[in-house]
N, CA, C and O atoms as a Maestro MAE file, in Angstrom:
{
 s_m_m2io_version
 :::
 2.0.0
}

f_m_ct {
 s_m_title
 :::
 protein
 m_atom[308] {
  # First column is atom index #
  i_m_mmod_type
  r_m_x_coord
  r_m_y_coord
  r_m_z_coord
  i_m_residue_number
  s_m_chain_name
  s_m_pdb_residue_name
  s_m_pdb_atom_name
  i_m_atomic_number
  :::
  1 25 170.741 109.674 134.641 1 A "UNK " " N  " 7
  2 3 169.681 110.653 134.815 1 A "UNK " " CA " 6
  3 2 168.822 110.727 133.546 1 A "UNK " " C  " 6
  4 15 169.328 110.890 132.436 1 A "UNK " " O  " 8
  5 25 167.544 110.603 133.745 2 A "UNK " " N  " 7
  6 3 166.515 110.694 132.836 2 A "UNK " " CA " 6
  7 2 165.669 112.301 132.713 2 A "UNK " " C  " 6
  8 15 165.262 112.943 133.681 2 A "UNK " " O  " 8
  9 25 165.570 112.650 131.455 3 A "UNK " " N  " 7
  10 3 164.779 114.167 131.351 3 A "UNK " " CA " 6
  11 2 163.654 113.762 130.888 3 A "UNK " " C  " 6
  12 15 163.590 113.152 129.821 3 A "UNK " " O  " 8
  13 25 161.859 114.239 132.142 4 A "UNK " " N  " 7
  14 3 161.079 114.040 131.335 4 A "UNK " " CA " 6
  15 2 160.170 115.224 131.728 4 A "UNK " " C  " 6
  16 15 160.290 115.876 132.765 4 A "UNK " " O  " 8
  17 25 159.328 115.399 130.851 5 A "UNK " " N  " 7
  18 3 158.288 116.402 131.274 5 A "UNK " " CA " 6
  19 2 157.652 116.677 132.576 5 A "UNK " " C  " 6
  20 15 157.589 115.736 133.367 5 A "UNK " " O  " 8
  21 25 157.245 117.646 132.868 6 A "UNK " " N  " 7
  22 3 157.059 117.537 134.396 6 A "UNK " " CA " 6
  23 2 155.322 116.840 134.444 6 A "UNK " " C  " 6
  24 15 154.729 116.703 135.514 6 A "UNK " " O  " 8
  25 25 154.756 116.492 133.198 7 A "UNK " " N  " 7
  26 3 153.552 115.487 133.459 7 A "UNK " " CA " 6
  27 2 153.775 114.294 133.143 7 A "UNK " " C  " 6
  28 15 152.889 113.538 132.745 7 A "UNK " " O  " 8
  29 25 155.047 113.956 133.286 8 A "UNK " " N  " 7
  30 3 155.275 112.260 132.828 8 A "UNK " " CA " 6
  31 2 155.543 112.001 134.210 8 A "UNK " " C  " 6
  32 15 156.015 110.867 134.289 8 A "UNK " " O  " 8
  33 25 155.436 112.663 135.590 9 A "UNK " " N  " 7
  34 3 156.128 111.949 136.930 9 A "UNK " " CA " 6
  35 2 154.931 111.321 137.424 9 A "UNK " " C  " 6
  36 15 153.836 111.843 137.213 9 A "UNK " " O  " 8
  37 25 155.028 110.414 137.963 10 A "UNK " " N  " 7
  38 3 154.218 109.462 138.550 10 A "UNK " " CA " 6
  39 2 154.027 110.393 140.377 10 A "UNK " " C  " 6
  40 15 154.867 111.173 140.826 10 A "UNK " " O  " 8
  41 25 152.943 110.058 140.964 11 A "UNK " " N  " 7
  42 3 152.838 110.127 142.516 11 A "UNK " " CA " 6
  43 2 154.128 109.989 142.933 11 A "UNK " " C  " 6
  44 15 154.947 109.180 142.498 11 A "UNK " " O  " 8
  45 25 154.252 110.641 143.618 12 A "UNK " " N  " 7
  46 3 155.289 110.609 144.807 12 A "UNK " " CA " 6
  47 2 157.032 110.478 143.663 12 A "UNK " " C  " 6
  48 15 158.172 110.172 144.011 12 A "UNK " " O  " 8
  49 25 156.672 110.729 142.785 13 A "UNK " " N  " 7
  50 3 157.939 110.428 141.896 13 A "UNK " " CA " 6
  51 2 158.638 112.007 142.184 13 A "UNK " " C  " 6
  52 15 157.882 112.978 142.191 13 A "UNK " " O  " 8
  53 25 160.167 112.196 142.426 14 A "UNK " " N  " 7
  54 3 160.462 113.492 142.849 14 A "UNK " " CA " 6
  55 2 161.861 114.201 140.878 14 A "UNK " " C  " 6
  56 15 161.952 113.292 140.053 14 A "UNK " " O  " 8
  57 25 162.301 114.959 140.649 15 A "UNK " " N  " 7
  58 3 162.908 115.392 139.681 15 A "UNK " " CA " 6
  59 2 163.578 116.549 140.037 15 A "UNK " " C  " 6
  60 15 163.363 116.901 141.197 15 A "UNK " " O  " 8
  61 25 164.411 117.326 139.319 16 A "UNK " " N  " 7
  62 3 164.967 118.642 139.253 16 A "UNK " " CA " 6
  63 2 164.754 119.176 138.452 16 A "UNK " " C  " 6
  64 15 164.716 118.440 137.465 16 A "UNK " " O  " 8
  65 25 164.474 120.606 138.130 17 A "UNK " " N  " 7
  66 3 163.937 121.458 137.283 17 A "UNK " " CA " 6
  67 2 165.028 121.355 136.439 17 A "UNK " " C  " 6
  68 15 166.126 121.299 136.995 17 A "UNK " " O  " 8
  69 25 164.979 121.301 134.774 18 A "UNK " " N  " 7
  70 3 165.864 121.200 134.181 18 A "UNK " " CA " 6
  71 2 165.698 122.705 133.411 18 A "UNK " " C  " 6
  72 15 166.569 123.562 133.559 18 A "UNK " " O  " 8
  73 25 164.833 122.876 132.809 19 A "UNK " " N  " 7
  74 3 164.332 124.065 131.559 19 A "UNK " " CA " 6
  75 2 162.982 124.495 131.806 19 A "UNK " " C  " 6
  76 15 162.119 123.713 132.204 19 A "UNK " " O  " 8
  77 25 162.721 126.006 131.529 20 A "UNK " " N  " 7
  78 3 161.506 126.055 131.651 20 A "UNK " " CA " 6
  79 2 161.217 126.581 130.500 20 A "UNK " " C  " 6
  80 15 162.012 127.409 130.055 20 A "UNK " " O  " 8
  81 25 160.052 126.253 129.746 21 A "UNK " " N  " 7
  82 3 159.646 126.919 127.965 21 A "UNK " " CA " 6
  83 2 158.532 127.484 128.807 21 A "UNK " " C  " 6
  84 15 158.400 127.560 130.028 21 A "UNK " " O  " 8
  85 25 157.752 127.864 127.781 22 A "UNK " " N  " 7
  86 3 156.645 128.184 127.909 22 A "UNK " " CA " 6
  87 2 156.605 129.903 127.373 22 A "UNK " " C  " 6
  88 15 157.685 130.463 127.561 22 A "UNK " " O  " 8
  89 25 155.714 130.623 126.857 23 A "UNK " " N  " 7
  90 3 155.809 132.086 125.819 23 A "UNK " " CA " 6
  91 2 155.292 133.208 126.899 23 A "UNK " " C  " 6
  92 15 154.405 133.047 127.738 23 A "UNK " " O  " 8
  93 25 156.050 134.347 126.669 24 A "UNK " " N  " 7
  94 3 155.363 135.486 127.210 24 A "UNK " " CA " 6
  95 2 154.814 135.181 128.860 24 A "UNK " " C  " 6
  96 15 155.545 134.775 129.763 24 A "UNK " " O  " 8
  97 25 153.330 135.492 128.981 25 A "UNK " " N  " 7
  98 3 153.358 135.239 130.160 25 A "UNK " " CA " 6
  99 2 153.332 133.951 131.456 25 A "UNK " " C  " 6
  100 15 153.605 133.887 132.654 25 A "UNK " " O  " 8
  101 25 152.920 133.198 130.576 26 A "UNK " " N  " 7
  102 3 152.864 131.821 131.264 26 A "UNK " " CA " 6
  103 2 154.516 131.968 131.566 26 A "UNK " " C  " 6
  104 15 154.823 132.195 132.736 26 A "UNK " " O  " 8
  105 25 155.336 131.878 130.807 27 A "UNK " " N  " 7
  106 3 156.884 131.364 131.342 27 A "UNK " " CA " 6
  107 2 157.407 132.324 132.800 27 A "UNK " " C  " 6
  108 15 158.179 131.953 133.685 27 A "UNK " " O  " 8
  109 25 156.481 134.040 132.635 28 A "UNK " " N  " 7
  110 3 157.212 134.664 133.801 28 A "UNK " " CA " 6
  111 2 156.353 134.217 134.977 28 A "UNK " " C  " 6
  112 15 156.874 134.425 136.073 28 A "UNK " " O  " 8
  113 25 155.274 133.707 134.986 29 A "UNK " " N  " 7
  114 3 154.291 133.419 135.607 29 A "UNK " " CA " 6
  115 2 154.590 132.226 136.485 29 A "UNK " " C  " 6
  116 15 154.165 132.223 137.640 29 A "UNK " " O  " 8
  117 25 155.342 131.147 135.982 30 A "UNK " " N  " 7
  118 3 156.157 130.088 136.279 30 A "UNK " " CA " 6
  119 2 156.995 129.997 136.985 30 A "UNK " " C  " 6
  120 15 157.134 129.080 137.795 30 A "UNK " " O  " 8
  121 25 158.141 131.455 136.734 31 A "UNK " " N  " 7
  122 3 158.762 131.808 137.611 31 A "UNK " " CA " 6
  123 2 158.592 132.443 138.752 31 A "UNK " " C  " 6
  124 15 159.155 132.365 139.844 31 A "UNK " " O  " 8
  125 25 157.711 133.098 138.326 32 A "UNK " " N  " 7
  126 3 157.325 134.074 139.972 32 A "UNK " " CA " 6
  127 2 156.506 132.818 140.871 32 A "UNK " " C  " 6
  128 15 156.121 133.042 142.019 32 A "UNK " " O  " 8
  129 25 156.341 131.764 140.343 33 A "UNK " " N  " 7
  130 3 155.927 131.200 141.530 33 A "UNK " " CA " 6
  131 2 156.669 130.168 142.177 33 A "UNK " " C  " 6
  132 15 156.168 129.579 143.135 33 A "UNK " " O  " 8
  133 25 158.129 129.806 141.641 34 A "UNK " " N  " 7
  134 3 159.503 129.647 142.431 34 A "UNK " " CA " 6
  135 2 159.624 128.623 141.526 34 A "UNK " " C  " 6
  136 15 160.626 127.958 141.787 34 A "UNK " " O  " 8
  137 25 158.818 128.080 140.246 35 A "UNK " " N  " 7
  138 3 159.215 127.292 139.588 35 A "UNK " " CA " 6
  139 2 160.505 127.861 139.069 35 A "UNK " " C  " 6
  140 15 160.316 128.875 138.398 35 A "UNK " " O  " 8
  141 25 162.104 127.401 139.221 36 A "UNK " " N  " 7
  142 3 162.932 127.925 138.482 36 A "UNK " " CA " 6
  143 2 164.126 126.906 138.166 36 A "UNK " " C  " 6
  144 15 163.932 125.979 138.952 36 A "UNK " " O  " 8
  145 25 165.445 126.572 137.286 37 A "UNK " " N  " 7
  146 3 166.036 125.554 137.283 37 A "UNK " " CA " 6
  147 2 166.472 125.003 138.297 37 A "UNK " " C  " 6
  148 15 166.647 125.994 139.005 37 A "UNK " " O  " 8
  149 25 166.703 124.367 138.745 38 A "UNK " " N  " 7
  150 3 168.009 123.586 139.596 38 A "UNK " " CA " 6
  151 2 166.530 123.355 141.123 38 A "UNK " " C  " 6
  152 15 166.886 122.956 142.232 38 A "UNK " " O  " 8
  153 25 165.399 123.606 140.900 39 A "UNK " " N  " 7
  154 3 164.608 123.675 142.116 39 A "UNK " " CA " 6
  155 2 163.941 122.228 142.069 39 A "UNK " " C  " 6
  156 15 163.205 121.969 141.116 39 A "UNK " " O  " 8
  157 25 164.119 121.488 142.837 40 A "UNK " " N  " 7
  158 3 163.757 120.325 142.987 40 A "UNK " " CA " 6
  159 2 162.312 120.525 143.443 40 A "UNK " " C  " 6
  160 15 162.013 121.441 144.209 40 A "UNK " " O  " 8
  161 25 161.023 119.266 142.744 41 A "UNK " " N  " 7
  162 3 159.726 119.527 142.274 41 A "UNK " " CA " 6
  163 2 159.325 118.173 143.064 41 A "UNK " " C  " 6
  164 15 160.279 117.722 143.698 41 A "UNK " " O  " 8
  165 25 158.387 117.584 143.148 42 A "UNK " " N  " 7
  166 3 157.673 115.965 143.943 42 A "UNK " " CA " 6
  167 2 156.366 116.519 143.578 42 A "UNK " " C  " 6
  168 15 155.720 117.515 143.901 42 A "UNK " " O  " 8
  169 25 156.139 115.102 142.457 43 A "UNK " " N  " 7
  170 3 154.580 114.330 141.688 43 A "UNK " " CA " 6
  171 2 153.856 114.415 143.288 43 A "UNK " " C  " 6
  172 15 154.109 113.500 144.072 43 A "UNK " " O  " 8
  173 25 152.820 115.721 143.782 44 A "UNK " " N  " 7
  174 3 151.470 115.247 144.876 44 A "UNK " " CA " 6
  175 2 150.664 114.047 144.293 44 A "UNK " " C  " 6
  176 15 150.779 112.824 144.372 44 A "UNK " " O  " 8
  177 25 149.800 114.902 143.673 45 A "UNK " " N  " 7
  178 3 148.685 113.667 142.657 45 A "UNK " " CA " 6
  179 2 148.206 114.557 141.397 45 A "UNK " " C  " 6
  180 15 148.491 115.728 141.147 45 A "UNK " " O  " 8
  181 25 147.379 113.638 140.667 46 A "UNK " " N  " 7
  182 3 147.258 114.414 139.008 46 A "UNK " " CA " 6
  183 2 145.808 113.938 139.936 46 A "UNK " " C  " 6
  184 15 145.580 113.031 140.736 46 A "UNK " " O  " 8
  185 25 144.770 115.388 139.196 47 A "UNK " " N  " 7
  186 3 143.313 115.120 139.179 47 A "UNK " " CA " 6
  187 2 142.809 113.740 138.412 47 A "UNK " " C  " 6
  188 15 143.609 113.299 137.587 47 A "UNK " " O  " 8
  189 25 141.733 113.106 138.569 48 A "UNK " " N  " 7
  190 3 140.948 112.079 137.872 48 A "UNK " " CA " 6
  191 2 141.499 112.131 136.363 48 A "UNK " " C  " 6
  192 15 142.344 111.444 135.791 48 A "UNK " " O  " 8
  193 25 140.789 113.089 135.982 49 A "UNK " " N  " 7
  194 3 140.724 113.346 134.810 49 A "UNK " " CA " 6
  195 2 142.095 113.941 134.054 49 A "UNK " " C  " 6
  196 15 142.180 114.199 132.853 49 A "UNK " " O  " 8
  197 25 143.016 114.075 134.935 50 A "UNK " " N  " 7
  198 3 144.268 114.364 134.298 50 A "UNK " " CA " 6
  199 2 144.948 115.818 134.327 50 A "UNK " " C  " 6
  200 15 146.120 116.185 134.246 50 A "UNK " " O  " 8
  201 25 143.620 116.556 134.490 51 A "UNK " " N  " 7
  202 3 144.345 118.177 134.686 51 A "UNK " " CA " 6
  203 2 143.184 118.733 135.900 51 A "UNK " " C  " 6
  204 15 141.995 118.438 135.781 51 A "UNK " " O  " 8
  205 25 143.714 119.602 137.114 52 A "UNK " " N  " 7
  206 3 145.310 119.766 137.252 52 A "UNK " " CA " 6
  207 2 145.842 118.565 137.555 52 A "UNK " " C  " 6
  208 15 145.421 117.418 137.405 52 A "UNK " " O  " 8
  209 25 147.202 119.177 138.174 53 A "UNK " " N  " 7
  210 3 147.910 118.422 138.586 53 A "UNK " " CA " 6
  211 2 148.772 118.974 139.539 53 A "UNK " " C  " 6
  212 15 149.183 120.065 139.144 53 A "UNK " " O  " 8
  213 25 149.414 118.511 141.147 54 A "UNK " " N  " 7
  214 3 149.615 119.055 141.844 54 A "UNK " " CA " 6
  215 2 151.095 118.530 142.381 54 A "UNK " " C  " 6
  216 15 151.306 117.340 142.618 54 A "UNK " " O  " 8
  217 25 152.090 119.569 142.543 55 A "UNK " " N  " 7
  218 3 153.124 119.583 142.353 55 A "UNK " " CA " 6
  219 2 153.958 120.028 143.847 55 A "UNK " " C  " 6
  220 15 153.493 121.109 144.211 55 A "UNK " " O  " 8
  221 25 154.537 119.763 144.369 56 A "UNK " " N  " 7
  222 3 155.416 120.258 146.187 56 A "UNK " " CA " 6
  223 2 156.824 120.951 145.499 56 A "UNK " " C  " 6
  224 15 157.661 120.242 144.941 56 A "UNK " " O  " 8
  225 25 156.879 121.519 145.545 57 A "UNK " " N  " 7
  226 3 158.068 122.648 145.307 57 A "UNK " " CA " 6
  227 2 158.129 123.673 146.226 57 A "UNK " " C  " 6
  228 15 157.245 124.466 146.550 57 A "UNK " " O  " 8
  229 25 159.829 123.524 146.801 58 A "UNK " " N  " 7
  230 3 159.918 124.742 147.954 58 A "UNK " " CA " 6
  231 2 159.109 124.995 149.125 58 A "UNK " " C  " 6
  232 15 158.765 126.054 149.650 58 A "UNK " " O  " 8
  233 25 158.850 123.616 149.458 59 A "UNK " " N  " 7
  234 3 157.881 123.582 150.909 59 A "UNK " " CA " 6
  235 2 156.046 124.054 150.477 59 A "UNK " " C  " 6
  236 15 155.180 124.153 151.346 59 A "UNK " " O  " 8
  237 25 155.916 124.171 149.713 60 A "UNK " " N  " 7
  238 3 154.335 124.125 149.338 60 A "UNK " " CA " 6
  239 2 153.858 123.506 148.178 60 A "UNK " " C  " 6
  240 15 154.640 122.898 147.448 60 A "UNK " " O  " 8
  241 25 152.784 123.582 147.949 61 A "UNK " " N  " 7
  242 3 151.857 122.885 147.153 61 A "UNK " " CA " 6
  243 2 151.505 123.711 145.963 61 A "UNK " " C  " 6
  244 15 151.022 124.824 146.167 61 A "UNK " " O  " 8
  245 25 151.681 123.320 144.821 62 A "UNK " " N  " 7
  246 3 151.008 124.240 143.555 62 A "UNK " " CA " 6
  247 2 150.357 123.186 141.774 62 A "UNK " " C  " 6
  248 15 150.842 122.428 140.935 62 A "UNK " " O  " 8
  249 25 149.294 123.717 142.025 63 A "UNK " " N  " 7
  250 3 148.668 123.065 141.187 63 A "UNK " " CA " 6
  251 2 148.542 123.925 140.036 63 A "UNK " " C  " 6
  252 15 148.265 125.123 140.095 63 A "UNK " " O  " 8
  253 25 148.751 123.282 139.020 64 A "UNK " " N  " 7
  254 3 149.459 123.573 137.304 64 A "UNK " " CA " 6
  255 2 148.581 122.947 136.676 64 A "UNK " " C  " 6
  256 15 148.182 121.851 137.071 64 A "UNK " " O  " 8
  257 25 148.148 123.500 135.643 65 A "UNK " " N  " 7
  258 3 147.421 123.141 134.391 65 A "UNK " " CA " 6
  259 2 148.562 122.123 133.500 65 A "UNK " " C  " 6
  260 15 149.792 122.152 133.554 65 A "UNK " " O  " 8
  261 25 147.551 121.124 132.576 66 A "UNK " " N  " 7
  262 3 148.497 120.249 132.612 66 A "UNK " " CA " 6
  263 2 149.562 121.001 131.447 66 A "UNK " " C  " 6
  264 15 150.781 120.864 131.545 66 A "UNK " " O  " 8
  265 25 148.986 121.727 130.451 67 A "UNK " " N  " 7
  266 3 149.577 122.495 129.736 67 A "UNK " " CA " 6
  267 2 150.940 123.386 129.856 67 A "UNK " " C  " 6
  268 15 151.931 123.491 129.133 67 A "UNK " " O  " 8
  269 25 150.514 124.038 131.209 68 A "UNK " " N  " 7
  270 3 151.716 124.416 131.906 68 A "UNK " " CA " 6
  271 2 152.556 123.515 132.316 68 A "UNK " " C  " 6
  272 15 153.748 123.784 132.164 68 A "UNK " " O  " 8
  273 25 152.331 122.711 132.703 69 A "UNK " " N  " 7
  274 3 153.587 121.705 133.630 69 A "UNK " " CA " 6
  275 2 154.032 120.809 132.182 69 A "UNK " " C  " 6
  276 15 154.879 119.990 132.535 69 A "UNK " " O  " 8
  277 25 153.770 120.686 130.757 70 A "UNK " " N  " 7
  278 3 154.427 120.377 129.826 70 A "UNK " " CA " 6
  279 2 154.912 120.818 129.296 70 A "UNK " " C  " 6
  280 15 155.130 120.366 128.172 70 A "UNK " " O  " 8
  281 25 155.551 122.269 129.785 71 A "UNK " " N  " 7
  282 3 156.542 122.909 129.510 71 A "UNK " " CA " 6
  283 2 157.660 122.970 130.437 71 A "UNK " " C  " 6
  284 15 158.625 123.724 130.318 71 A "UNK " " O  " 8
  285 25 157.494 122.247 131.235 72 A "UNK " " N  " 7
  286 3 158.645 122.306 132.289 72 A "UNK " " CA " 6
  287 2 159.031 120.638 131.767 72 A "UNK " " C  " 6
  288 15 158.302 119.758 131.310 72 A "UNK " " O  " 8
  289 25 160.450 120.667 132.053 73 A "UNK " " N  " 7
  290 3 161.450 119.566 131.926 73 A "UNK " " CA " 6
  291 2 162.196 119.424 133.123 73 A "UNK " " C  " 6
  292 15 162.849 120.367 133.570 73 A "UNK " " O  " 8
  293 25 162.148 118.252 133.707 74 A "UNK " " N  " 7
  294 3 162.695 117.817 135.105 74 A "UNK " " CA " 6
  295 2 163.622 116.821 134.880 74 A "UNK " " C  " 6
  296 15 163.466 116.246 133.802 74 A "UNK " " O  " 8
  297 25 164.597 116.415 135.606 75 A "UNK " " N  " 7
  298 3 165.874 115.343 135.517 75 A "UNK " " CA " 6
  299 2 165.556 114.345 136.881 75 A "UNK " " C  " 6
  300 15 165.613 114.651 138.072 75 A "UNK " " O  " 8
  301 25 165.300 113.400 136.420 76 A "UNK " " N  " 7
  302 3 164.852 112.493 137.382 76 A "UNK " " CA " 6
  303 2 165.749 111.676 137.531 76 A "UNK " " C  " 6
  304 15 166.213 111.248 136.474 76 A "UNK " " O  " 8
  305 25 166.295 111.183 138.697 77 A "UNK " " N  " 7
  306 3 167.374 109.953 139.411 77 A "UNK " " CA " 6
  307 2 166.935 108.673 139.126 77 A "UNK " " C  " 6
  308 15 167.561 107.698 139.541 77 A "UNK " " O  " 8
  :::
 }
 m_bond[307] {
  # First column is bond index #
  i_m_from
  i_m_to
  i_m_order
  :::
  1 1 2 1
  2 2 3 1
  3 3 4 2
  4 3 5 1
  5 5 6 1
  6 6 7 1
  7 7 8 2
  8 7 9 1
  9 9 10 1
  10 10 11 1
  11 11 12 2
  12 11 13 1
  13 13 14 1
  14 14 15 1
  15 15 16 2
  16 15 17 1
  17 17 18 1
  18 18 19 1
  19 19 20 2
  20 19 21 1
  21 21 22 1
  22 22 23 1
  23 23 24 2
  24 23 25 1
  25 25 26 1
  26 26 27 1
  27 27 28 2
  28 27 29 1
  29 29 30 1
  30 30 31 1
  31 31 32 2
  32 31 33 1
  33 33 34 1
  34 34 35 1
  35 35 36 2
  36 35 37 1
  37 37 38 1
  38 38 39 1
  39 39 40 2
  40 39 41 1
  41 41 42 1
  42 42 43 1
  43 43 44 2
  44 43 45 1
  45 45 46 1
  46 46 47 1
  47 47 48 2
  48 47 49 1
  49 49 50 1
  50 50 51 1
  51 51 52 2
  52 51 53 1
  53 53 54 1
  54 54 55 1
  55 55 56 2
  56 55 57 1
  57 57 58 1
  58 58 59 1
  59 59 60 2
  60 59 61 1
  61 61 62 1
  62 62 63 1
  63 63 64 2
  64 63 65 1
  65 65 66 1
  66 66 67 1
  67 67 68 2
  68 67 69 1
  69 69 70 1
  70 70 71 1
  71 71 72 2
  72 71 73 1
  73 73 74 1
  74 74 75 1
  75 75 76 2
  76 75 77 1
  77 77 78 1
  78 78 79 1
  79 79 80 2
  80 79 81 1
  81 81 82 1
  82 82 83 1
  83 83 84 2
  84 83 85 1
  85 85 86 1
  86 86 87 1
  87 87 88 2
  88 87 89 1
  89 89 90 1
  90 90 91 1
  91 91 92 2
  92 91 93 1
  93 93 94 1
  94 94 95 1
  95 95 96 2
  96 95 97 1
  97 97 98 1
  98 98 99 1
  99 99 100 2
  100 99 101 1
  101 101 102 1
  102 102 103 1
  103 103 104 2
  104 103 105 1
  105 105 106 1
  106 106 107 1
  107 107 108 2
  108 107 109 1
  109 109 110 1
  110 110 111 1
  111 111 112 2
  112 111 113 1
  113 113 114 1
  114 114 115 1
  115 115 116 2
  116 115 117 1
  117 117 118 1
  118 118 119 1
  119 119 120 2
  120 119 121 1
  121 121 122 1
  122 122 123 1
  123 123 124 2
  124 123 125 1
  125 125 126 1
  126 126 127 1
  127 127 128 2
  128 127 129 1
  129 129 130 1
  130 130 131 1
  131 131 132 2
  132 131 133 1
  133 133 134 1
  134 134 135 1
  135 135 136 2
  136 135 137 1
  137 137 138 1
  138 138 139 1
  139 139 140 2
  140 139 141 1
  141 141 142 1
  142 142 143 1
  143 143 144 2
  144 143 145 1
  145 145 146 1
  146 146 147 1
  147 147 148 2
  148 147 149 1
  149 149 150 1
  150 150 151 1
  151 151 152 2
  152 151 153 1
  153 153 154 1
  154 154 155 1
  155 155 156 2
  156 155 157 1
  157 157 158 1
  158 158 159 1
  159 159 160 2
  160 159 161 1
  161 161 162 1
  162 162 163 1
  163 163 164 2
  164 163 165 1
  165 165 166 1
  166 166 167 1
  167 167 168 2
  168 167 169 1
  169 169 170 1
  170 170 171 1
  171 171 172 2
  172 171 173 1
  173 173 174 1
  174 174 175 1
  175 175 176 2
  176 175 177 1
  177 177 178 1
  178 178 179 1
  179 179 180 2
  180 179 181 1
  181 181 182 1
  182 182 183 1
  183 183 184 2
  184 183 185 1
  185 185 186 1
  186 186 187 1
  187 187 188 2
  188 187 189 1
  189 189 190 1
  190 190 191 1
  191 191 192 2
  192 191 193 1
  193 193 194 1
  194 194 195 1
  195 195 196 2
  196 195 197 1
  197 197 198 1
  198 198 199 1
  199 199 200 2
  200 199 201 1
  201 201 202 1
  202 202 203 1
  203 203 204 2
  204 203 205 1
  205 205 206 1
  206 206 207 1
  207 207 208 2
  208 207 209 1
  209 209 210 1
  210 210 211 1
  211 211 212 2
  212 211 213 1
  213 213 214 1
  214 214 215 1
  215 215 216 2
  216 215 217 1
  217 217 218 1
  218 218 219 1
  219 219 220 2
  220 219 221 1
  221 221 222 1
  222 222 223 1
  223 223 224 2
  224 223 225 1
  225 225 226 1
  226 226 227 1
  227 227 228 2
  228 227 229 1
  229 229 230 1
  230 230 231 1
  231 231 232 2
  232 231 233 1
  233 233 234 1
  234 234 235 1
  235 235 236 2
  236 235 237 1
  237 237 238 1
  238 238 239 1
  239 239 240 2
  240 239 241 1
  241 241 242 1
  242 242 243 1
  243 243 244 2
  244 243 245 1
  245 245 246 1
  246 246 247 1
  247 247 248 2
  248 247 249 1
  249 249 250 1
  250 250 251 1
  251 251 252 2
  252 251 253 1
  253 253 254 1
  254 254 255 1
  255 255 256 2
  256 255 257 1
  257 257 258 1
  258 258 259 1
  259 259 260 2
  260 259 261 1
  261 261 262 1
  262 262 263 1
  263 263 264 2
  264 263 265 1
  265 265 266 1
  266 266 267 1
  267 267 268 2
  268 267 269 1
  269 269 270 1
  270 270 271 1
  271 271 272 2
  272 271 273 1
  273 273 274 1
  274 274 275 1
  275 275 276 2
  276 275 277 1
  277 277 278 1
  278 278 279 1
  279 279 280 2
  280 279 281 1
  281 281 282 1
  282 282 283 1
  283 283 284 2
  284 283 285 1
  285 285 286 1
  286 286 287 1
  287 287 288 2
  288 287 289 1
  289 289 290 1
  290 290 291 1
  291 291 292 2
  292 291 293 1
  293 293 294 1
  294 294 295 1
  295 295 296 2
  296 295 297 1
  297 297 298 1
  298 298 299 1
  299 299 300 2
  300 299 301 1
  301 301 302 1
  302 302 303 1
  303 303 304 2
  304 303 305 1
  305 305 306 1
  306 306 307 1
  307 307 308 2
  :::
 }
}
């Protein structure tokens, strides 16, 4: 098992939530939206330009700044 940032996954590349950083409100912000450990995440697509970037967790779709999603750490198979 490999740990990488949750903007190092490629398309369609899938991971498990390992850690979530991030300060104050961004980190509770993260959570309330079901980002939480052990929750398995799947690379949608990254915008052109690199941010956002759009993420399938828990049966929907959520698009993250890339800033945000480099605070999340995923364990990839």
């Amino acid at each position: 098992m490999t740990v990488k940032l949750l903007t190092e996954l490629k398309a369609g590349e899938k991971g498990r939530i390992v850690k979530i950083g991030g300060k104050g409100g961004i980190h509770q912000r993260l959570l309330d939206m079901g980002l939480v450990s052990g929750s398995e995440v799947e690379m949608e697509r990254v915008a052109p330009l690199g941010d956002p970037i759009e993420i399938r967790v828990k049966g929907y779709n959520l698009s993250l700044r890339k800033e945000e999603a480099a605070s999340i750490q995923v364990e990839v198979a």
